[in-house]
C-alpha positions, 0 to 999 in steps of 0.5 A: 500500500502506497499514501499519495499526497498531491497538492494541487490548486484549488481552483483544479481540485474538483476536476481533478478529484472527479477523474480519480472517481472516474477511474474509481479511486478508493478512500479520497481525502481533500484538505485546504492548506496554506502552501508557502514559498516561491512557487507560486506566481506572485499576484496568487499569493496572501499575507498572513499576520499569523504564518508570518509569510505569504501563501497561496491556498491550495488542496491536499488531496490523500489516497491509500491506494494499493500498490497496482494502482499508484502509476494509474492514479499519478497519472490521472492527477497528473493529466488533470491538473497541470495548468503547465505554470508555475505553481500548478503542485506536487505528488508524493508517494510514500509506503504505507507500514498499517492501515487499520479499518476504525469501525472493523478493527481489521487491519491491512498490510502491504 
C-alpha cells in the first residue's frame, strides 16, 4: 500500500478529484492548506499576520491506494491538473507500514 499526497490548486481540485472517481479511486481525502514559498506566481499569493509569510491556498488531496494502482492514479492527477505554470503542485508517494479499518478493527498490510 502506497499514501499519495498531491497538492494541487484549488481552483483544479474538483476536476481533478472527479477523474480519480472516474477511474474509481478508493478512500479520497481533500484538505485546504496554506502552501508557502516561491512557487507560486506572485499576484496568487496572501499575507498572513499569523504564518508570518505569504501563501497561496491550495488542496491536499490523500489516497491509500494499493500498490497496482499508484502509476494509474499519478497519472490521472497528473493529466488533470497541470495548468503547465508555475505553481500548478506536487505528488508524493510514500509506503504505507498499517492501515487499520476504525469501525472493523481489521487491519491491512502491504
Amino acid at each position: 500500500m502506497k499514501l499519495i499526497k498531491a497538492y494541487v490548486r484549488t481552483f483544479m481540485a474538483d476536476k481533478v478529484i472527479s477523474a480519480l472517481k472516474e477511474v474509481e479511486t478508493p478512500r479520497i481525502s481533500a484538505i485546504e492548506v496554506k502552501a508557502l514559498g516561491d512557487e507560486v506566481h506572485e499576484g496568487q499569493l496572501d499575507i498572513s499576520p499569523e504564518l508570518g509569510s505569504t501563501y497561496t491556498t491550495m488542496v491536499k488531496i490523500e489516497i491509500i491506494s494499493p500498490d497496482d494502482c499508484v502509476e494509474k492514479i499519478k497519472e490521472t492527477i497528473l493529466k488533470t491538473a497541470r495548468t503547465g505554470h508555475k505553481g500548478d503542485g506536487i505528488i508524493a508517494v510514500s509506503p504505507v507500514e498499517e492501515a487499520i479499518n476504525i469501525r472493523t478493527g481489521n487491519h491491512k498490510k502491504p
